[in-house]
C-alpha positions in Angstrom: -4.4 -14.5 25.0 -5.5 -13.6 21.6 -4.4 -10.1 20.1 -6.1 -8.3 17.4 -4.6 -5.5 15.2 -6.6 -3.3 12.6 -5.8 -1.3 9.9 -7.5 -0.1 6.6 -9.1 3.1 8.5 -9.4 6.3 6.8 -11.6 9.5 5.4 -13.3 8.7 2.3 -16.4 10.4 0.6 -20.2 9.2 0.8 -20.4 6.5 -1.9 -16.8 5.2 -1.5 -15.0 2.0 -0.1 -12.7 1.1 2.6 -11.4 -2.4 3.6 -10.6 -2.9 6.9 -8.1 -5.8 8.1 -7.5 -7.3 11.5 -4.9 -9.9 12.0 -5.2 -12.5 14.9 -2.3 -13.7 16.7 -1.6 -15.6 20.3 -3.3 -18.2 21.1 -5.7 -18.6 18.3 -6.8 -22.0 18.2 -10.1 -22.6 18.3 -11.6 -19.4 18.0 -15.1 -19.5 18.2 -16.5 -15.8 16.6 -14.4 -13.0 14.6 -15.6 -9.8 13.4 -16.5 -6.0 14.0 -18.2 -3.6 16.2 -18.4 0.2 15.8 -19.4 3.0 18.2 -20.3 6.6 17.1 -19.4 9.6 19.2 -22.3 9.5 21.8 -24.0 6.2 20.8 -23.3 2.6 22.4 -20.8 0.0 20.6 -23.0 -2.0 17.8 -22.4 -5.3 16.0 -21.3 -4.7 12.1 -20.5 -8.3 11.5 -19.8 -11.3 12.6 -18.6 -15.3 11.4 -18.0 -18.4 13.3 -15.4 -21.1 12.8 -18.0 -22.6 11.0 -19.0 -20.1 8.7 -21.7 -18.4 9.5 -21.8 -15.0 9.3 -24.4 -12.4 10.7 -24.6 -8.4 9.7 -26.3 -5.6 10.9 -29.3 -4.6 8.9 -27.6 -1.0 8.2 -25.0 -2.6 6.6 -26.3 -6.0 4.9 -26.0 -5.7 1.3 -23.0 -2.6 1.5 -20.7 -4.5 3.6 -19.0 -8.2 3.4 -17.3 -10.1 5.3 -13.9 -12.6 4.4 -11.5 -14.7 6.4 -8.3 -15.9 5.3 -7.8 -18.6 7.5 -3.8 -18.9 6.6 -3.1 -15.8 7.5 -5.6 -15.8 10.7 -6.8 -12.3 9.1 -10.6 -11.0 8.6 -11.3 -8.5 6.2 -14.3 -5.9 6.0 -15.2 -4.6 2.8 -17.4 -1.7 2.8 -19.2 -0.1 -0.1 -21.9 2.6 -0.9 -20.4 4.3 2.0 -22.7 6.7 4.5 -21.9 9.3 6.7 -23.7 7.6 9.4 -21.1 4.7 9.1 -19.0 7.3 10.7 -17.3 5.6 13.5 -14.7 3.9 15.6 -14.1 0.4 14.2 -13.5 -2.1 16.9 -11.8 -5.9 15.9 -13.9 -8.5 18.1 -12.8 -12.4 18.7 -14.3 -14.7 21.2 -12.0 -17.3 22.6 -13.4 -18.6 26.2 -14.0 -14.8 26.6 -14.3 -11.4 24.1 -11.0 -10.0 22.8 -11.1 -6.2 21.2 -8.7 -4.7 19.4 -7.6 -1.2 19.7 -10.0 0.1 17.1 -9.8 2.4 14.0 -11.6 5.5 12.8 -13.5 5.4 9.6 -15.0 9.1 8.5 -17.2 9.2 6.0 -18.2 13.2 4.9 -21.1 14.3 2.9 
């Protein structure tokens, strides 16, 4: 089992910044993918951002060039930097991790007003 806690949620104003944080714990070896999802009120969950154990890291074209993605791999923690912040980033903010199968964590709200 692999559990995922987030944190770094928050209101903030079009234009600002956020970080978000999600610390893996468990039974972490060897996990494959890390990253985020979001979902919208109304709208299905979407990929923000993703890396692999070996580096590679994918992003969502909304987002590519706003947001970035770090791991520190001591500390088994991702961090999501987000910048130039839009209202239509408004949304739940979901931890992902893939180990044999998906592992979410419980989510946290960013709001981002106009």
């Amino acid at each position: 089992q692999v559990q995922l806690v987030e944190s770094g949620g928050g209101l903030v104003q079009a234009g600002g910044s956020l970080r978000l944080s999600c610390a893996a714990s468990g039974s972490i070896g060897s996990i494959n993918v890390m990253g985020w999802y979001r979902q919208a009120p109304g709208k299905q969950r979407e990929l923000v951002t993703t890396i692999t154990s070996g580096g590679a890291i994918k992003f969502a074209g909304s987002v590519k060039g706003r947001f970035t993605l770090s791991r520190d791999n001591a500390n088994n923690t991702v961090y999501l930097q987000m910048n130039s912040l839009k209202p239509e980033d408004t949304a739940v903010y979901y931890c992902y991790a893939n180990r044999n199968r998906d592992y979410w964590g419980q989510g946290t709200q960013v709001t981002v007003s106009s």
